[in-house]
N, C-alpha and C positions, 0 to 999 in steps of 0.2 A: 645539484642533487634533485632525482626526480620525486615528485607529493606522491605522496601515498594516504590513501583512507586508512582508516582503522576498521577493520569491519570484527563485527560483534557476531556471535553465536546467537540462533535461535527468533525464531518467527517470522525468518524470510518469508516472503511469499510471490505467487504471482496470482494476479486479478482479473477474472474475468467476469466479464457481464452477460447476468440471465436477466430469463421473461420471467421464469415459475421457480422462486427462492425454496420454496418449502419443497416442490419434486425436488431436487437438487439434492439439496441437504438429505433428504432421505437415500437418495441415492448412493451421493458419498458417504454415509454411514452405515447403510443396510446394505451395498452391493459392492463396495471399496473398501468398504472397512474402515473408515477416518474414524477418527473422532473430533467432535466441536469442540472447539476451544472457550471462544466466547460469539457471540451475537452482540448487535445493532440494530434496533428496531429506533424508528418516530423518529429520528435525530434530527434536528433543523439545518438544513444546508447541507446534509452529507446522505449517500446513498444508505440504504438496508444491506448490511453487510452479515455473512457469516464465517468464521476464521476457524480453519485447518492449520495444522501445521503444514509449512508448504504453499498453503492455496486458501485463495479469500473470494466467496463469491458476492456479487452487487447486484442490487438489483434497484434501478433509478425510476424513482416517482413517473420522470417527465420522459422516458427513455423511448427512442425510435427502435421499433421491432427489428429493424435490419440489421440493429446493433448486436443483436443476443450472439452469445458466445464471441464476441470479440475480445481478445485480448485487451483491458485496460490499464494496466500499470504491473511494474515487476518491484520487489517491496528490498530496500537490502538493508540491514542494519546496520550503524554505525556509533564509532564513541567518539566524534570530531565535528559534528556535525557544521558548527559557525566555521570551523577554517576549511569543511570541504563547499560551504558554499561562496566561503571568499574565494576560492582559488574559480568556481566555478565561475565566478562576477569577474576576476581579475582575466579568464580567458572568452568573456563572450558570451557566456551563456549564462541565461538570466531564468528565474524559479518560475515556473506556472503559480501562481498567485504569492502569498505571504508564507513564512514559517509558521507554522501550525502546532498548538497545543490540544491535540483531538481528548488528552486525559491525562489524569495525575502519571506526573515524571513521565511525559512522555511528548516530543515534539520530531512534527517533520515535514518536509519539502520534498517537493515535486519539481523535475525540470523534464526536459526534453532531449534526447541522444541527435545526434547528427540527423538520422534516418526518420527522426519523429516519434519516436518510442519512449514515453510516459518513463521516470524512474522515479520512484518514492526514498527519499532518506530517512529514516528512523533512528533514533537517538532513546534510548530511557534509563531517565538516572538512576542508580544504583538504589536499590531500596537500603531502606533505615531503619 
């Protein structure tokens, strides 16, 4: 029988990295029409993020200019998360760092696609 994820509804995203977080941001909401979800400022160890539905942008402390606008991770959510990264350990491929608790009821993990393409797994427990 082939694995299958379970994927979850809602706050997929994909990740790109800028220079100017605040042009951005204005942009995507004065000239696209988004709206902010939520923000990330000062966080220790993790980039300046700002979340659209859809689309999350970064912007890194230590980040090389050559980098802006690069695609940096595609976000997908899921309700299985330990047994899609055993299946991922049991075929070979191993998480870009530790399972992550970035916030309440909420963890996830990073690996790498064949091609070298960042995927974020997302898991958030059920509110109570």
């Amino acid at each position: 029988m082939p694995f299958e994820a379970r994927l979850v509804t809602g706050n997929n995203h994909t990740a790109v990295r800028v220079r100017d977080l605040e042009a951005l941001e204005r942009f995507y909401t004065e000239v696209v029409g988004l709206k902010i979800l939520s923000q990330r400022r000062d966080a220790p160890g993790v980039p300046d993020a700002t979340f659209f539905t859809g689309l999350q942008l970064l912007r890194f402390r230590e980040q090389d200019v050559s980098q802006k606008g690069v695609l940096d991770h595609v976000g997908i959510n899921v309700g299985n998360l330990d047994e899609i990264v055993a299946h991922l350990s049991q075929n070979g491929v191993g998480l870009v760092g530790e399972i992550l608790t970035p916030g309440p009821n909420v963890r996830t993990a990073f690996f790498r696609d064949p091609e070298g393409n960042t995927i974020e797994l997302i898991e958030r427990a059920a509110a109570s």
